[in-house]
N, C-alpha and C positions, 0 to 999 in steps of 0.2 A: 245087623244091629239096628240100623233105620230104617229097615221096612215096613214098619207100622206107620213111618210118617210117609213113608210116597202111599199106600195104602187110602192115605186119608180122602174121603171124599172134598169138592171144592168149599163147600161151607165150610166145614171144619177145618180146611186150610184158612179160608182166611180169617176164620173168627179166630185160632191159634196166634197165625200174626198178630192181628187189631190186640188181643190181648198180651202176647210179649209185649209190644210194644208201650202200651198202658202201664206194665209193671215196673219196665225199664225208670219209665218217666215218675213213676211212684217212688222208688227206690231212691233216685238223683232227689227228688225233692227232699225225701225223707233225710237221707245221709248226708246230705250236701251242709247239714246244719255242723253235725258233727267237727266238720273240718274248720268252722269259725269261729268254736268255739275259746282254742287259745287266742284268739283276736280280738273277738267283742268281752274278756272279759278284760285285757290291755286297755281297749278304748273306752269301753264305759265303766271301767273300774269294779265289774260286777263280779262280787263272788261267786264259791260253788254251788253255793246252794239256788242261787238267780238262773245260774249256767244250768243246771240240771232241771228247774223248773222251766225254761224257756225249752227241752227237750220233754221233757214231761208233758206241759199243758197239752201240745199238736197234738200228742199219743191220745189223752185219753179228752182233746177234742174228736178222735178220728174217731173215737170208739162209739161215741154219739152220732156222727155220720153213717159209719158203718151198719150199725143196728136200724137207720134211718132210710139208708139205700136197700137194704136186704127190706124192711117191710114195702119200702116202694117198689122194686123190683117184683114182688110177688103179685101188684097191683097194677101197674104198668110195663112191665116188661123191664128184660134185664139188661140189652141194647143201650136204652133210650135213657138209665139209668146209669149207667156206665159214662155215657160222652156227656149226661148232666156232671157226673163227678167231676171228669177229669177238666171239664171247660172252669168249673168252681175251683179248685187249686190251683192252677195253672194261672188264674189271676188274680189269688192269695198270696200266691208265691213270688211273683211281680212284686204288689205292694210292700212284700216283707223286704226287698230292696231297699224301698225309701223311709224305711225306719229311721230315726233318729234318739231312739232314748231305747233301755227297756221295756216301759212300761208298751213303748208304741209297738216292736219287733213281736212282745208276749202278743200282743189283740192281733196280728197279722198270723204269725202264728198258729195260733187256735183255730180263726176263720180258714186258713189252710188246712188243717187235720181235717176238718170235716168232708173237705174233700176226697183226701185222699184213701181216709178211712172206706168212702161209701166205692171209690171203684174198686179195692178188695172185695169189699161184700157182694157189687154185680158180679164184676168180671167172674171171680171165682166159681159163681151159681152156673153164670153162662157158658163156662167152658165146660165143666163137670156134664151139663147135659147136652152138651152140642157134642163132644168126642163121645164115642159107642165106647160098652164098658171092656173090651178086651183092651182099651188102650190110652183110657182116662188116666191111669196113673204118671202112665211116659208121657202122656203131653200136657196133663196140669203141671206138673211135675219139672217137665222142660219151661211151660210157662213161667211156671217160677224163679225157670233162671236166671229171668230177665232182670230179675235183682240183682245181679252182677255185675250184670251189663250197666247198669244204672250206678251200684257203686262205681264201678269201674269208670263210669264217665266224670262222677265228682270226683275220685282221685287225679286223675289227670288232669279235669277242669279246676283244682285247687292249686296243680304244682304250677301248671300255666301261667294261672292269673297271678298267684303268690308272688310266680318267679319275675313277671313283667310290669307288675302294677304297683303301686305305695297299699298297705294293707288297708287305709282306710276307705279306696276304692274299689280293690278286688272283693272283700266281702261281698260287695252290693251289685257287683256282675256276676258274682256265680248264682244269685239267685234270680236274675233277669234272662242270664245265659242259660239257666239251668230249667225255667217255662217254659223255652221256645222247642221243645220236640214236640211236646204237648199239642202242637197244631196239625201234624202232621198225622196223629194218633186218630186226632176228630175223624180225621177225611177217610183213614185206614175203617173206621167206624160204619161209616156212610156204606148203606147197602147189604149189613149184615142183618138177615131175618132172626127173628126171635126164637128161639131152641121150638122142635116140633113138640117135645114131649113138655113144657110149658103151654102153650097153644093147645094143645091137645086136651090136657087134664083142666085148663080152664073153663076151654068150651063144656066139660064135662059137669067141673060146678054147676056155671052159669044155668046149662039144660037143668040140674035139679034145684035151681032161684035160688043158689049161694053165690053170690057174688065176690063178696072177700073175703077172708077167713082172718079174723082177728089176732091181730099179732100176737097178741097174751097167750094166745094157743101153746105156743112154747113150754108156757108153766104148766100146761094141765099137767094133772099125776102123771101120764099116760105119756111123757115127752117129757117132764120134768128131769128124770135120771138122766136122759141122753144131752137137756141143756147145762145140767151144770156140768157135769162129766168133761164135756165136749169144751166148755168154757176154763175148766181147769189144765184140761192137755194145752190148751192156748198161751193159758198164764205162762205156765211154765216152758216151752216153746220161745216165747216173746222177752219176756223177762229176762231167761239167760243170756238173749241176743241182746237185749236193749244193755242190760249191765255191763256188756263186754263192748258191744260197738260204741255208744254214744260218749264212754271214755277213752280208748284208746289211743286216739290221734294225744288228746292230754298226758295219757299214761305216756306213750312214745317221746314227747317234747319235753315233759317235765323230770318223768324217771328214767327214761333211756337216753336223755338231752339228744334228742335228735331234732335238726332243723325243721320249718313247718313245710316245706320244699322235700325233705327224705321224707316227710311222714306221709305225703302224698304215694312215694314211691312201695312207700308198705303197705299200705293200702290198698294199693293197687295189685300186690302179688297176694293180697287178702283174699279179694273179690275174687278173681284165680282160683285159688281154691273152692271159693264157694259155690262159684260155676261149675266146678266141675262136683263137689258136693252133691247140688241141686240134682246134677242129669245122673249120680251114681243113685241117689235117695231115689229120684223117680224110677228108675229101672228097677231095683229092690222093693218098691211098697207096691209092686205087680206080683214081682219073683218070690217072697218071701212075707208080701203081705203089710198093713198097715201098721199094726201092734209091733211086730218084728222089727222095723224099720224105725218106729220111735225106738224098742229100747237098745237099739244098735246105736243110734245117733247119741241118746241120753248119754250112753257108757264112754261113748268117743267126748264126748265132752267133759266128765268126769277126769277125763287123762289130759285131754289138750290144753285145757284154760290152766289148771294149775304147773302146767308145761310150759306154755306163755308169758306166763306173769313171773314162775320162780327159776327157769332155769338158763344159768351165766352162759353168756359166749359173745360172737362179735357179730354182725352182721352178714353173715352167710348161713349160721345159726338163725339167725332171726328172720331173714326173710324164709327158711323152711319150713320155722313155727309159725309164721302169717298164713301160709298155704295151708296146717293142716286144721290152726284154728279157724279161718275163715270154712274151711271143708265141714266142721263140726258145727259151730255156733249157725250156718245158715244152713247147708243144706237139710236138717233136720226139718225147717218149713215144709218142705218138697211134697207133702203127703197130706201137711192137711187140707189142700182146697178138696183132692180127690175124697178124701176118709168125710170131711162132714157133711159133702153132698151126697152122699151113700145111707149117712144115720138120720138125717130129716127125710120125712115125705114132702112131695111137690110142692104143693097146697104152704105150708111153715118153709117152705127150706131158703129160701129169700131171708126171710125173720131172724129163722134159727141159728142159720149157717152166718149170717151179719152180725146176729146176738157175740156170739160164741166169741168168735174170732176176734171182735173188739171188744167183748169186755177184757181178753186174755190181755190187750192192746194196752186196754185201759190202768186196769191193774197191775198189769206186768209196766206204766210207764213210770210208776213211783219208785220202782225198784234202783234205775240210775238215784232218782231224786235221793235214796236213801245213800247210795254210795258217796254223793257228793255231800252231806249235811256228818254220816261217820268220818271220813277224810278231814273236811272241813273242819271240825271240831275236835280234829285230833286224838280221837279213841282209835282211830286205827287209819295207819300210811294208806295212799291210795291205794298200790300195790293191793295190801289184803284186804281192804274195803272191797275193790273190783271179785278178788276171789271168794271169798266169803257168801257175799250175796248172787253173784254167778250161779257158781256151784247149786246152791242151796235148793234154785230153782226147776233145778231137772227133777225133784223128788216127786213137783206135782204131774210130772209127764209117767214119772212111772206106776203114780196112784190113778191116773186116767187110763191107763191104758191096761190095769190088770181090770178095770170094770166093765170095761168099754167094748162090745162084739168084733170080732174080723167081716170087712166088710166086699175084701176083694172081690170084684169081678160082678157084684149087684147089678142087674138090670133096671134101671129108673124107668124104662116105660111099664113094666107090670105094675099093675092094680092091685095094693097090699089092702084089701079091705080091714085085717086089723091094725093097720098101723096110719089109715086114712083121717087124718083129722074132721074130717065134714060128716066121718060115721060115728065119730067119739059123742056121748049119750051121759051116759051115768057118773057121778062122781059121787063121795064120801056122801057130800052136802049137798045132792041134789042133781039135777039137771044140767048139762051142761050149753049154755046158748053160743055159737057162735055168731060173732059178726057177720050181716049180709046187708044186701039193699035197705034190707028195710029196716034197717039200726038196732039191730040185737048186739047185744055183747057177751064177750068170753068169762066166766066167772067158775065157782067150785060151788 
């Protein structure tokens, strides 16, 4: 079963680590919010809808990062863009410790997402073309797990400090405790070269005097089906996850009154699941293909969340349905760093593949914000707020994916002349200029 990972040549050993490790640390930052949010609204007396936009802003600050990191990564490599990410969160995430109001935790916040947002967009570029294509799926895939791991660390790290500390302290350690792996990520970083078929296809611009290839390239006609396409599998991917995770610690305390101490413990047998999600999704979006494996995950989700949210029992029930929901709402990620490094060429796929993903990020972050303002407002219990807007989300997964090609097993070092953006020429309205040296731009 893991023979493709001793398989692996030494680079791609340790760009695989350097990158778990990055996703882990992504993951704790990201989720570790989740767990305080029954606490910061006790202490600053903030409603839901405050609660969901200090969950919101990060998301679709990150989505701005992300789209930022993937055009710089195309430009400077996707290394050197990565440990820029992760060093910028890592000490957003610090300062969101020393919050003292709202207004101050939202601007720490924000400046955080941009981080975290851009290492998705490198990491993911760079591991897609460092692992060879027989075995991209199983180890972007495994990569991904590491958002488990990461949950898995804030669940623990919340019952801990919960259980030993007065609340108005432990919030402000889990986010101080929750930057320090982040250093050890850096140094994992140090000494990883730059994917060859990156290198490679650059020096090939370069020889014909293109130097960058302008971000907007995305939009041409010629790319435009695959960016929004690719951006709506995202939404819907993100969105169902954001709806169900960034409530549920709330859902768990306030509708199932379980302490803020158990709900760590649920969470924890969540991430469980979703680990093991993660490494079933990656093994399938090899075996069975990309498209497959979204509308496998879609349909499990379809069953679980309204599984989670409506059906009675006691807590042996409940920690099962943690296992199968955490199994459905994350593992479904598993696929896409491999699938949209396959649908961009070289040249965009920084841009494209950064685009994509964060705007899914972005848009899919409003989707809590909406649960908590219907909840809030009393048209509809949290309970069916949660499920409601859940649910709804996986429709755009299965609209992306009846349009979208099978892309397993793609070789990214071959030379697709028609699908090369540096040969793209004609459009409706004219010419098309890409960005180089010498300050052309991308237009229709």
């Amino acid at each position: 079963m893991f023979t493709w990972f001793t398989s692996l040549e030494r680079t791609e050993r340790k760009t695989l680590y350097a990158c778990f490790g990055g996703w882990a640390v992504d993951a704790l930052d990201t989720q570790l919010y989740s767990f305080l949010v029954p606490t910061l609204i006790a202490a600053w007396s903030m409603s839901n809808a405050q609660a969901g936009l200090l969950g919101t802003s990060a998301l679709i600050s990150s989505a701005v990062g992300g789209w930022a990191a993937g055009i710089l990564s195309d430009r400077i490599g996707r290394v050197r863009v990565m440990t820029l990410a992760i060093a910028w969160f890592a000490v957003f995430t610090v300062l969101s410790g020393f919050a003292n109001s709202f207004e101050e935790l939202l601007v720490a916040r924000i400046l955080s997402g941009i981080g975290f947002g851009g290492e998705w967009a490198a990491g993911s570029v760079l591991m897609g073309e460092v692992i060879r294509a027989q075995y991209r799926g199983k180890a972007v895939g495994t990569v991904q797990s590491a958002y488990a791991v990461g949950y898995a660390f804030a669940a623990l790290l919340s019952s801990l400090l919960f259980a030993t500390l007065p609340d108005t302290q432990a919030w402000r350690w889990m986010f101080w405790l929750g930057a320090l792996p982040a250093v050890f990520i850096l140094l994992a970083l140090r000494g990883i070269p730059e994917p060859k078929v990156f290198l490679v296809a650059r020096a090939a611009r370069a020889k014909a005097g293109q130097t960058h290839v302008s971000p907007l390239t995305i939009f041409h006609p010629r790319y435009l089906r695959t960016t929004v396409l690719t951006s709506l599998l995202a939404l819907g991917v993100q969105a169902g996850g954001f709806s169900m995770g960034i409530w549920l610690p709330t859902f768990l305390k306030t509708v199932r009154e379980i302490s803020t101490v158990a709900v760590g413990y649920h969470m924890f047998v969540l991430t469980i699941g979703s680990f093991v999600g993660y490494i079933v999704a990656a093994y399938l979006s090899d075996a069975i293909g990309r498209r497959g494996n979204f509308l496998l995950f879609a349909l499990l989700n379809w069953i679980f969340i309204p599984a989670y949210l409506y059906v009675p029992g006691g807590m042996a029930i409940l920690f099962g349905l943690d296992f199968v929901l955490g199994f459905a709402i994350l593992g479904i990620y598993a696929a896409l760093g491999p699938y949209f490094t396959e649908l961009f060429p070289n040249a965009i796929r920084g841009s494209g593949q950064g685009f994509s993903y964060n705007f899914g990020r972005a848009a899919g972050a409003f989707f809590p914000t909406v649960v908590g303002l219907i909840s809030g407002s009393g048209h509809l219990p949290l309970r069916d707020a949660m499920a409601l807007i859940a649910v709804s989300a996986y429709f755009f997964v299965l609209f992306a994916i009846a349009l979208l090609p099978e892309t397993n097993g793609r070789d990214l070092s071959e030379t697709d002349e028609a699908s090369d953006p540096t040969n793209a020429s004609e459009t409706a309205g004219g010419t098309l200029r890409l960005a180089t040296g010498s300050g052309s731009h991308a237009g229709g």
